[in-house]
N, C-alpha and C positions, 0 to 999 in steps of 0.2 A: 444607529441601533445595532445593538451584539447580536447575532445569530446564538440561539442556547441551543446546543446540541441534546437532543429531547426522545430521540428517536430507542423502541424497546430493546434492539441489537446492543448500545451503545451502554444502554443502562443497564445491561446482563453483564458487559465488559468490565466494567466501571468497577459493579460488584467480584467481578473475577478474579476479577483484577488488584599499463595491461590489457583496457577493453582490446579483443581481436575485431579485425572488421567485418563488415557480415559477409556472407558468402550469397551466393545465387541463389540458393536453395532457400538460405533466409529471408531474402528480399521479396521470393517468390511468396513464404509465409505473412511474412509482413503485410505485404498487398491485400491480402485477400481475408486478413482478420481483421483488416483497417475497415472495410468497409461493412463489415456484418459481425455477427457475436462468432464467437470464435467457439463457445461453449454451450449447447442447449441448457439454458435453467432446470431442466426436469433431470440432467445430469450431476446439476450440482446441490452436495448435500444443505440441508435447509440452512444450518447454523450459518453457510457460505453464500447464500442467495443473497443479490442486489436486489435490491428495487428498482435498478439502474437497466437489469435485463441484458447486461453487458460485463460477461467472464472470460479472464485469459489464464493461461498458464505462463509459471515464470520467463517458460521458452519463447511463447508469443510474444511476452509481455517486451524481453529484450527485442525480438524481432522487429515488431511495431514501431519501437523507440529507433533503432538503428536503421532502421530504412527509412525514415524521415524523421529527423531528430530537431528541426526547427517546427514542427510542426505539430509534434507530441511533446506534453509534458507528463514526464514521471513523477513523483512524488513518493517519497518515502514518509508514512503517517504514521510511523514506530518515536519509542519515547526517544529524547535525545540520547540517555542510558545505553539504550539500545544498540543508538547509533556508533557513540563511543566505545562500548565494551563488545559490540557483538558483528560489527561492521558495516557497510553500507555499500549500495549499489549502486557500481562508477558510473554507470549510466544514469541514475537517478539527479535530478534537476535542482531537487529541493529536500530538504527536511522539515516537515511542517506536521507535527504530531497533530492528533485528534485527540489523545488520551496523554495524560504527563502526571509526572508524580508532582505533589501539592510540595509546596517549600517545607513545611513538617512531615516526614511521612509517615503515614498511620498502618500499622501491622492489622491483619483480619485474623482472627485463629480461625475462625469456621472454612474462611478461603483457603488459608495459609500461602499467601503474598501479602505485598505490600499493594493500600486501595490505589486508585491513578485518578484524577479530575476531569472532567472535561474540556478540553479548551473552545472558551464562547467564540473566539474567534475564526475557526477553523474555516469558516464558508470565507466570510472577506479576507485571510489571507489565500485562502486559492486563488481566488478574483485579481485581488493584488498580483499573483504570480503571473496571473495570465498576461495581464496587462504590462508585467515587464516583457514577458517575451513576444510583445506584438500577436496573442492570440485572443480569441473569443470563447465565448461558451458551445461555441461550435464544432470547436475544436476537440481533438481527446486530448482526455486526462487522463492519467491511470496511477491509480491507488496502491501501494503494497504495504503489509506489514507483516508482522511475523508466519504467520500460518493461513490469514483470509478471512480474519474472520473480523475482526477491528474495520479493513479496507472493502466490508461487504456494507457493513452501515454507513458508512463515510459516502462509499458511491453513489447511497441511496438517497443519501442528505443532499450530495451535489447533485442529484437528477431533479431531485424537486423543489429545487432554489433555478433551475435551468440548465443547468448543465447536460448538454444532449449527447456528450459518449462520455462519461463516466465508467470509467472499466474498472472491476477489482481482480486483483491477478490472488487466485483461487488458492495458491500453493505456498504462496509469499516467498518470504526471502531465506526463512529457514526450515520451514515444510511442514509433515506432519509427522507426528509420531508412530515410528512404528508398534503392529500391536502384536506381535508376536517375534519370537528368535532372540537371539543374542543381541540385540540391539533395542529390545523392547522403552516402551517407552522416551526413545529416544528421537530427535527431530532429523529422520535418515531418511526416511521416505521420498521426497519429493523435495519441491523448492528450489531457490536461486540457489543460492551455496551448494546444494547438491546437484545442481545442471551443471555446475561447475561455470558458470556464468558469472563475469569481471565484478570483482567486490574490493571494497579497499576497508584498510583499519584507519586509515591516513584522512583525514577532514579537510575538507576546503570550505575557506571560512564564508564564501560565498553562495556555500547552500544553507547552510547553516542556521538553525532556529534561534535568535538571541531574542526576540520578546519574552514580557514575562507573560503567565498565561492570567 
């Protein structure tokens, strides 16, 4: 039976819609956001709240992963578009969208983007993931996507199918927008790409999402 991704975060979207090695300092981060939330929920703004109760920043978010990297899986839940034109993070394990553009794509004028679908699969292909790489639901996952807000429902979806560390990294991979100065509304704020944290244009076809949705 499909998992239908049904959740109100999802359906707001829907509509809206190299690596160095880590250092001590990191390892020591790593440690100790592995075991607890790394971000108070009452810190993070509503749009970016799990239901998972479990937030990192993109800097954790590497940190996590590189201080035990068989043990965390990443997941990049951005569209494959995304992946291709806007790059992807070396660190990341997988590409496994929760949102993708439909084989026709439908323009919104009232949005102004193109709408995105849901993908029914999204819960049994994590599940699938995990079990390639010898984990459980026990294990962390951690979600990113453009800005945190996609990877805040997604978390919240895998916490309440079981998944017990579901993390959404808060900042994603290209941050947020600034709202003021010479760079205004532009994605310079925060994020992977702006940590300056290992990113590739370059795909490896074995992270690679080739289901159709």
């Amino acid at each position: 039976m499909k998992h239908v991704i049904n959740t109100a975060g999802l359906s707001r979207i829907r509509q809206r819609l190299l690596s160095p090695p880590a250092t001590f300092v990191t390892l020591l981060l790593a440690l100790a956001v592995s075991s607890a939330m790394a971000i108070e929920p009452s810190q993070v703004p509503d749009s970016k709240r799990s239901a998972s109760g479990l937030h990192l920043t993109a800097v954790e978010a590497a940190a996590m992963k590189q201080a035990n990297p068989a043990r965390v899986l990443l997941i990049d839940i951005r569209t494959r578009a995304e992946a291709m034109y806007v790059g992807m993070p070396t660190l990341a394990d997988h590409l496994v969208p929760v949102l993708d553009f439909p084989e026709m794509w439908e323009w919104s004028e009232a949005q102004g983007e193109y709408l995105q679908q849901g993908n029914p699969n999204f819960v049994k292909d994590i599940e699938k993931r995990l079990q390639q790489a010898g984990l459980t639901k026990d294990d962390a996952v951690i979600l990113i996507c453009r800005s945190g807000v996609r990877s805040n429902s997604a978390s919240g979806l895998l916490a309440h199918f079981g998944f017990k560390k579901a993390y959404t990294v808060v900042d994603g991979f290209e941050g947020d927008k600034a709202e003021s100065g010479p760079d205004k509304g532009q994605r310079t704020v925060n994020g992977w790409k702006n940590a300056k944290l290992p990113w590739t244009y370059k795909l490896e076809t074995r992270k690679m999402y080739i289901d159709p949705l």
